[in-house]
C-alpha positions as CSV (number, residue, x, y, z in Angstrom):
1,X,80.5,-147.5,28.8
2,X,79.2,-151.1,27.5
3,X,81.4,-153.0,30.2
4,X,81.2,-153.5,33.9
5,X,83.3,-150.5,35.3
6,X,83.3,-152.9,39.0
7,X,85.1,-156.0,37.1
8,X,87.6,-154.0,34.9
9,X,88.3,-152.5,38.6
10,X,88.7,-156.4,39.9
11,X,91.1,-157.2,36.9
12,X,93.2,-154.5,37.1
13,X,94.3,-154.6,40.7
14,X,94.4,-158.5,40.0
15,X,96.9,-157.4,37.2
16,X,98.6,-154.8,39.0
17,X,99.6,-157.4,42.0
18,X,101.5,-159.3,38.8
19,X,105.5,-158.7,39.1
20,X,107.0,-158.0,36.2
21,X,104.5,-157.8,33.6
22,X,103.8,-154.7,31.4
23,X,99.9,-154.1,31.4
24,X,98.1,-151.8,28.7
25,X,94.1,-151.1,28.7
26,X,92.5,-150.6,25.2
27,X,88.6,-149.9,24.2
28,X,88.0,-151.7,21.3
29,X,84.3,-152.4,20.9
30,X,82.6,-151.4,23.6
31,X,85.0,-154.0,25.3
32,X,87.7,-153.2,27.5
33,X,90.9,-155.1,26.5
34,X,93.6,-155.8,28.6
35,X,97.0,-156.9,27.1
36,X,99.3,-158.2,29.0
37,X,103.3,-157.7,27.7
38,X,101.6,-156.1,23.9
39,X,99.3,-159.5,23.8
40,X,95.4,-159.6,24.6
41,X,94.8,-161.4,28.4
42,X,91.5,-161.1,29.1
43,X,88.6,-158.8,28.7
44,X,85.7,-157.2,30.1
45,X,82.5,-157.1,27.9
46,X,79.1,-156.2,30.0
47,X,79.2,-157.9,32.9
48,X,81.2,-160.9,31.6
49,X,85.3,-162.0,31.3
50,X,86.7,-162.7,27.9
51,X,89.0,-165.2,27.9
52,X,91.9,-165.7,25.5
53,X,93.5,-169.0,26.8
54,X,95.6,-172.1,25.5
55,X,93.0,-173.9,23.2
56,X,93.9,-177.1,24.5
57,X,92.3,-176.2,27.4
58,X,88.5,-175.4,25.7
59,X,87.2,-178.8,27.2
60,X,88.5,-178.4,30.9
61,X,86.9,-175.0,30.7
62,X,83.7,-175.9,29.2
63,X,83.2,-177.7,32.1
64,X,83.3,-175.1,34.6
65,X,80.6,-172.6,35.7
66,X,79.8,-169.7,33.7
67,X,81.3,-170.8,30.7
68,X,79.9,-169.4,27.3
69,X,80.8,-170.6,23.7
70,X,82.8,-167.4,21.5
71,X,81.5,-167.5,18.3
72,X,82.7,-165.7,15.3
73,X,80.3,-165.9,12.2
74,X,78.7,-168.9,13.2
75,X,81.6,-171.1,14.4
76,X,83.5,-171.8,17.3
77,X,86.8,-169.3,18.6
78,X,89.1,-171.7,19.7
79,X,90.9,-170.4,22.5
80,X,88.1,-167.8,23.2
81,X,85.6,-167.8,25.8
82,X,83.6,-165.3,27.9
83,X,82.5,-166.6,31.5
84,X,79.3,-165.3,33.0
85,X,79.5,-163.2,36.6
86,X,78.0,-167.3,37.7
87,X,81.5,-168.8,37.1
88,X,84.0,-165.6,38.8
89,X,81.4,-164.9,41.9
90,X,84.8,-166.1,44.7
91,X,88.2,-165.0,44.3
92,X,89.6,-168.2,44.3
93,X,87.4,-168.8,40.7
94,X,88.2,-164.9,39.4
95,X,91.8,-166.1,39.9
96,X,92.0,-169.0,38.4
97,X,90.2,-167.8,35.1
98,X,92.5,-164.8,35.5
99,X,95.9,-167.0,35.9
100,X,94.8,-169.3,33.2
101,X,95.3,-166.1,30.5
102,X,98.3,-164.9,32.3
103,X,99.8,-168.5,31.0
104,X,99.0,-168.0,27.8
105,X,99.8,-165.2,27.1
106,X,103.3,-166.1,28.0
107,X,103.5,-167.8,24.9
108,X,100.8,-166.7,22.6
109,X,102.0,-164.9,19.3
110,X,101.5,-160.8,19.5
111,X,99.0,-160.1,16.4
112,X,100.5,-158.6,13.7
113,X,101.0,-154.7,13.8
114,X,98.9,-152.7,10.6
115,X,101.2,-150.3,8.8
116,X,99.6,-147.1,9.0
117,X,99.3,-144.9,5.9
């Protein structure tokens, strides 16, 4: 597997401690996405968390330890970030990246299903 079997571990008891949310773990690129209530939360890729978080928020976390730029063909992902095993090393940090995507994704939109042929 491409991602750190020992994180996804850490994120999903962090998840499954969560009342009252429905959690769902997808490969998709040699990344393992959790969703959180049919939306992305966070991810695993390597050794690194994938953020998806409010995008108002990309300066505050540009700040903090660990943080790495998302880019998608050349530019910025707003809302996007991964964070490097230097920025999650104490719980206290791993659960605060973690709760920020929890608070999201209590509003971020679902993406659009595809219509199978």
């Amino acid at each position: 597997m491409a991602y750190d079997t020992n994180l996804a571990d850490r994120v999903r008891e962090y998840l499954a401690e969560i009342p009252e949310i429905e959690v769902e773990e997808k490969l998709m690129f040699n990344v393992l996405n959790f969703m959180v209530n049919g939306k992305t939360c966070v991810c695993v890729s390597n050794e690194k968390l994938m953020l998806r978080f409010d995008p108002s928020q990309q300066e505050e976390l540009y700040e903090k330890d660990g943080y790495e730029t998302m880019l998608m063909k050349g530019k910025e992902y707003k809302g996007y970030c991964y964070i490097n095993p230097d920025g999650f090393k104490n719980r206290k940090d791993f659960e605060f990246f973690l709760n920020i995507c929890l608070e999201y994704n209590k509003v971020a939109k679902s993406s659009k299903k595809r219509k199978t042929k």
